[in-house]
C-alpha positions in Angstrom: -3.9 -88.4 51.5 -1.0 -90.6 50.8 0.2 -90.8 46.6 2.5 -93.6 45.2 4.6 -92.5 42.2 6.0 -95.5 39.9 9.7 -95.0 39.2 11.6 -95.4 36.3 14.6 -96.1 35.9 17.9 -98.3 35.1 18.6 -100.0 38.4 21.2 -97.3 38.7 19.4 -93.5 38.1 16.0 -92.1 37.7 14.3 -91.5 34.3 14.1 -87.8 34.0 9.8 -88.5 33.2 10.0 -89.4 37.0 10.6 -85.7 38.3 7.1 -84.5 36.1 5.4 -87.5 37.8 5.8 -86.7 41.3 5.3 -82.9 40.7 2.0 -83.9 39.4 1.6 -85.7 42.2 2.8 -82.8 44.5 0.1 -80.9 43.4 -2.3 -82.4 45.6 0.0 -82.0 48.9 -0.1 -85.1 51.2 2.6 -87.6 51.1 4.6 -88.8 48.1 5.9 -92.6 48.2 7.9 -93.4 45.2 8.6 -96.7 44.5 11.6 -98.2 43.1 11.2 -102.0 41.2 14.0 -103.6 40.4 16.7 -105.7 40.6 20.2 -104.4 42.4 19.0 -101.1 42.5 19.8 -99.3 45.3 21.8 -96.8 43.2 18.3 -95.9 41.8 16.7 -96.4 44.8 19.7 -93.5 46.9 18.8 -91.4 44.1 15.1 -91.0 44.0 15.1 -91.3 47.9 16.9 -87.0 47.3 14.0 -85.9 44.9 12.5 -82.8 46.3 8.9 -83.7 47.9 9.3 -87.3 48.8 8.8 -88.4 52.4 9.1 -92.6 51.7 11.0 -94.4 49.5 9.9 -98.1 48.8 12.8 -100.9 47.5 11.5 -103.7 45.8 14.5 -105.3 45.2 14.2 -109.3 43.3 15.5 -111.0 40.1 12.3 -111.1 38.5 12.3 -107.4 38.5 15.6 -106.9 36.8 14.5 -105.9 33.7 11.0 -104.1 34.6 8.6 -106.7 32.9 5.7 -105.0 33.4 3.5 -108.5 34.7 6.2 -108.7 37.4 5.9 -104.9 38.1 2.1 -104.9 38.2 2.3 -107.6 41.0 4.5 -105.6 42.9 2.8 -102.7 43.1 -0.9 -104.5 43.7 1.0 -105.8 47.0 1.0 -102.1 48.3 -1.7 -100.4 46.6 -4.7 -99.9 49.2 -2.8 -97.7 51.2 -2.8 -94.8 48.6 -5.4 -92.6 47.3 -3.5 -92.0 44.2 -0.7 -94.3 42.1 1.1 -92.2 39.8 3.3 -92.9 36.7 4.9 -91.4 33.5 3.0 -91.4 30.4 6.0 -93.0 29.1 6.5 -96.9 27.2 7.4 -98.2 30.6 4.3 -96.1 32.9 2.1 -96.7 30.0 2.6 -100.8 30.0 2.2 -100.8 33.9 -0.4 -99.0 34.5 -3.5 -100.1 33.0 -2.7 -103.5 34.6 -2.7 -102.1 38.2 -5.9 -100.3 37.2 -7.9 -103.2 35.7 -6.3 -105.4 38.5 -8.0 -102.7 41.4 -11.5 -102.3 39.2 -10.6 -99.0 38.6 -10.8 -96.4 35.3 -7.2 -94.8 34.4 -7.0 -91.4 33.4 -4.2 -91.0 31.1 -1.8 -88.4 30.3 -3.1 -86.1 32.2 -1.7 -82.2 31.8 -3.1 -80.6 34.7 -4.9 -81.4 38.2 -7.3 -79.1 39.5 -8.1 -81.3 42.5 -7.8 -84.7 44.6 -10.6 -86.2 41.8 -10.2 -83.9 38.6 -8.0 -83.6 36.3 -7.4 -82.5 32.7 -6.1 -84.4 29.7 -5.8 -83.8 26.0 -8.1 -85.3 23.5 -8.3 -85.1 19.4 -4.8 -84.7 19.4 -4.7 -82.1 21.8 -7.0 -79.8 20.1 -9.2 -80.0 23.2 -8.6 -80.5 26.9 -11.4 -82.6 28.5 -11.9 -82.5 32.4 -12.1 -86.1 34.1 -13.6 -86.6 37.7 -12.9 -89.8 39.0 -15.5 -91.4 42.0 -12.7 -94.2 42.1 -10.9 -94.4 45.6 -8.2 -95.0 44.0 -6.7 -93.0 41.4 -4.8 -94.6 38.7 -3.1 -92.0 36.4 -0.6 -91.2 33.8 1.0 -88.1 33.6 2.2 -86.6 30.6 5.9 -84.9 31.7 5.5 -81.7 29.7 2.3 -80.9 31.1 4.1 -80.1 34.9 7.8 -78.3 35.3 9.8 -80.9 37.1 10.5 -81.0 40.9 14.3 -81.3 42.0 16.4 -84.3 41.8 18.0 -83.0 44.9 17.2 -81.6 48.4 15.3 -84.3 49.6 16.1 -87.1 52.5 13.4 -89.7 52.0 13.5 -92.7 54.4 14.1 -96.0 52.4 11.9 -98.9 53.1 11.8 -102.2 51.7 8.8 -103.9 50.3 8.4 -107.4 49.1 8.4 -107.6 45.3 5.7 -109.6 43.3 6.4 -113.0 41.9 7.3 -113.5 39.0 4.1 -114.0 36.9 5.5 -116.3 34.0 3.6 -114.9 30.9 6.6 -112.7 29.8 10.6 -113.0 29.3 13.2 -110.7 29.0 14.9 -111.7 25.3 17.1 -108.8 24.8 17.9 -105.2 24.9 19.2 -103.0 22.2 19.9 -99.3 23.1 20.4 -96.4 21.0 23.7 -94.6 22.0 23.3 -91.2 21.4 26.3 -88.4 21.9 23.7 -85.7 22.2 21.1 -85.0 24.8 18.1 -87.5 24.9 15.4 -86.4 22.7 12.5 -86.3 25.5 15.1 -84.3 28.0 16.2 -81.9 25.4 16.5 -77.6 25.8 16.7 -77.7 22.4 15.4 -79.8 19.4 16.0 -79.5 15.5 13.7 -81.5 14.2 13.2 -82.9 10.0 10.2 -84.1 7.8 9.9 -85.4 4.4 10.9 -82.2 3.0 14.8 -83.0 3.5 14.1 -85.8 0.8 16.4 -88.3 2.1 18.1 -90.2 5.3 21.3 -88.6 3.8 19.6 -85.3 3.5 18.9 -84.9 6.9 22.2 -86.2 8.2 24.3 -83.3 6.1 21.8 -80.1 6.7 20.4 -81.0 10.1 23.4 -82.3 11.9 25.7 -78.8 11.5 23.0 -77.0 12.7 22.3 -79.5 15.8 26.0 -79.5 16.5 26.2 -75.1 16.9 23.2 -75.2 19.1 24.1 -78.6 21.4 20.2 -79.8 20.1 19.0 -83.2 20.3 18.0 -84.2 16.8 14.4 -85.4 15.9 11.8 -86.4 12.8 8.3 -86.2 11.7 6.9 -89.4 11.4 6.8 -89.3 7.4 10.5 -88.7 7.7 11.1 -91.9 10.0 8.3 -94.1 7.6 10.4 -92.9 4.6 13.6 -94.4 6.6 15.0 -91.0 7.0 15.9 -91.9 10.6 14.8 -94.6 13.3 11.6 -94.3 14.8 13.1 -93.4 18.2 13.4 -90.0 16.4 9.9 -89.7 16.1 7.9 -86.6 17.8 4.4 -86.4 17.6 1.0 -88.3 18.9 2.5 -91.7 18.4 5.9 -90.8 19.2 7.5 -88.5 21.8 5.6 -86.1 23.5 8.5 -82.7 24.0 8.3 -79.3 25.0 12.2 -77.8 24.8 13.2 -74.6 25.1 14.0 -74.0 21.5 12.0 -76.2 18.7 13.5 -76.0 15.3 11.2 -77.7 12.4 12.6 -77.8 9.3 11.0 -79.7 6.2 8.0 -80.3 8.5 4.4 -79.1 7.0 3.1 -79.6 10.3 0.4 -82.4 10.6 -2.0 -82.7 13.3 -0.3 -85.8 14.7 3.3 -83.9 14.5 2.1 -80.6 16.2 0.4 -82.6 19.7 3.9 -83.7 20.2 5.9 -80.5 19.9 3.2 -77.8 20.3 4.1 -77.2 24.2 7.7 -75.5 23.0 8.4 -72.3 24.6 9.6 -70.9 21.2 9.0 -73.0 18.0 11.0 -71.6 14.6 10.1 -73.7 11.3 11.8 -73.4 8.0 9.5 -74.3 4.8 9.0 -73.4 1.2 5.1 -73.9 2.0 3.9 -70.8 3.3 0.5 -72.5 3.8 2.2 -74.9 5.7 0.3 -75.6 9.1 3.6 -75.4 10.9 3.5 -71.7 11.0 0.1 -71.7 12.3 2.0 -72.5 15.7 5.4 -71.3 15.4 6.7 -67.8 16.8 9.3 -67.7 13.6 8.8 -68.7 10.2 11.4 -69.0 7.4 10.1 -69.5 3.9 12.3 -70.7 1.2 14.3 -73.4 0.0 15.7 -75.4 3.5 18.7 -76.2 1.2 19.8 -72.8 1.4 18.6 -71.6 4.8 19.6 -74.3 7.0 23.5 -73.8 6.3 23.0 -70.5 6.1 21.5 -70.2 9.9 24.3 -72.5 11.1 27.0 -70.6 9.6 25.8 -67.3 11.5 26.1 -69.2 14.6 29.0 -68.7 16.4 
C-alpha cells in the first residue's frame, strides 16, 4: 500500500496542515509519497523531504505551478495517481480546491474531512456540524480524501531523510490566472497553528471593542486572536478571523470565548480545544454547554480584569 500526501506550501516551507495530513495518512502504515507542486521550490521540497514517516518525495517543479492554481495542480497529480491506493490532502482552501478535481477526474467519491481512520477503506467524518460522526467505506481503488488537521496530532517536521525525485508537472490548463495576492501580516501566531486562541462575538459591540478588551489579554498570554462569524459580518474583524463551520476549523491548547453565545456553526470549529474558558453575561448561553470554565458577567469588567492578574 503506497499513499500520496498533497503538500502545501509557499515554494519555500511546509504549511503546518501538511504534518496532520500525512499522519493521517500514517495510520494505515505502507509508504508515504508527499508531493511538492510548485514553482522554484526546492526549499519546500528539502523541507518536507525531513518530515517524520516519508520514504519519497516528489518535485514538480514548472512556471505554471508557481502560484498553486489548482487546474494546473489537478493535472499534475492525475500524471502520478495510479500508483497509489490513497491521495491525501488538508481539509484546507488549497486541499479543498484540488481535491475534488483529482477525484471526479479518477471516477472516484471523495471522503472529506475526515477525523479518524479505522482502516485501509473506512473512515470517520463529522456531519450536522459535528454533532454526529458518520463512518464512510469506500469500494473505490483509489482513495481520494481530505483530512481535517485537528482530528490527528501531527507527525514531526524533522527526523526524516526522504529521497527526492522529480516528476513532470501538468500543463498548464488555461481556464485560470493568477491576478494577485494579498496576505494578512500578522505579529502573532497563525490562527489555525495557535496553542492558544482568544476568541470575540457580537457581544464586544464593536470592531473598536474588540481591539481594546481582546488585544491586552491576547498580548499576556502570546494567543492568536479570533471571531465568531457574527462578529466578522458585523465588521468587527476580517473574515480570516473567523472560527467555526465556514471558517477555521482549531483545536489549541487554551480557547478563550468571550462575547460568544455559542452557535452551532461557532462550536464545530472550536469544540476540539483541550480546555475551552468562555466569558458571558448569558448564563443560558450554549457556550458553556462545552466549556470546562465559565465566567458570567459583564466582559467589560472581566476581561481587563483577567489580563491584569496575569503576570
Amino acid at each position: 500500500m503506497t499513499m500520496l500526501v498533497i503538500a502545501e506550501h509557499d515554494n519555500a516551507s511546509i504549511k503546518a496542515a501538511t504534518l496532520n495530513a500525512v499522519a493521517a495518512a500514517a495510520t494505515l502504515g505502507g509508504d508515504i509519497h508527499i508531493l511538492v507542486a510548485g514553482a522554484n521550490a526546492q526549499p519546500a521540497a528539502d523541507a518536507a523531504a525531513k518530515i517524520a514517516g516519508v520514504s519519497k518525495l516528489l518535485l514538480a517543479d514548472a512556471p505554471q505551478l508557481a502560484d498553486g492554481l489548482a487546474e494546473n495542480i489537478e493535472g499534475t497529480v492525475l500524471g502520478i495517481a495510479k500508483a497509489y491506493t490513497h491521495i491525501f490532502a488538508a481539509a484546507t482552501a488549497y486541499g479543498k480546491n484540488i481535491a475534488p478535481r483529482v477525484a471526479a477526474q479518477l471516477d472516484v467519491a471523495q471522503i472529506s474531512d475526515i477525523t479518524a481512520v479505522i482502516s485501509e477503506d473506512t473512515f470517520e467524518r463529522p456531519i450536522y456540524a459535528g454533532n454526529a460522526i458518520a463512518t464512510v467505506q469506500s469500494s473505490d481503488a483509489i482513495k481520494v480524501i481530505t483530512v481535517r488537521a485537528t482530528g490527528f496530532e501531527p507527525v514531526a517536521a524533522q527526523g526524516g531523510n526522504a529521497v527526492i525525485e522529480s516528476v513532470e508537472a501538468g500543463n498548464d490548463a488555461g481556464l485560470s490566472r493568477f491576478v494577485s495576492r494579498e496576505v494578512t501580516k500578522l505579529d502573532r501566531p497563525e490562527l489555525t497553528s495557535a496553542k492558544i486562541i482568544v476568541s470575540g462575538g457580537r457581544g464586544l459591540g464593536s470592531g473598536e471593542h474588540y481591539t481594546q478588551v481582546l488585544e491586552p489579554l491576547a498580548d499576556k498570554l502570546g494567543a492568536a486572536l479570533g471571531a465568531s462569524r457574527a462578529a466578522v459580518d458585523a465588521g468587527f474583524v476580517p473574515n480570516d478571523y473567523q472560527v467555526g463551520q465556514t471558517g477555521k476549523i482549531v483545536a489549541p491548547d487554551l480557547y478563550v470565548a468571550v462575547g460568544i453565545s455559542g452557535a452551532i456553526q461557532h462550536l464545530a470549529g472550536m469544540k476540539d480545544s483541550k480546555v475551552i474558558v468562555a466569558i458571558n453575561k448569558d448564563a443560558e448561553a450554549p457556550i458553556f454547554g462545552v466549556a470546562d470554565y465559565g465566567l458570567i458577567g459583564d466582559l467589560f469588567e472581566l476581561v481587563p480584569s483577567l489580563a491584569s492578574a496575569i503576570a
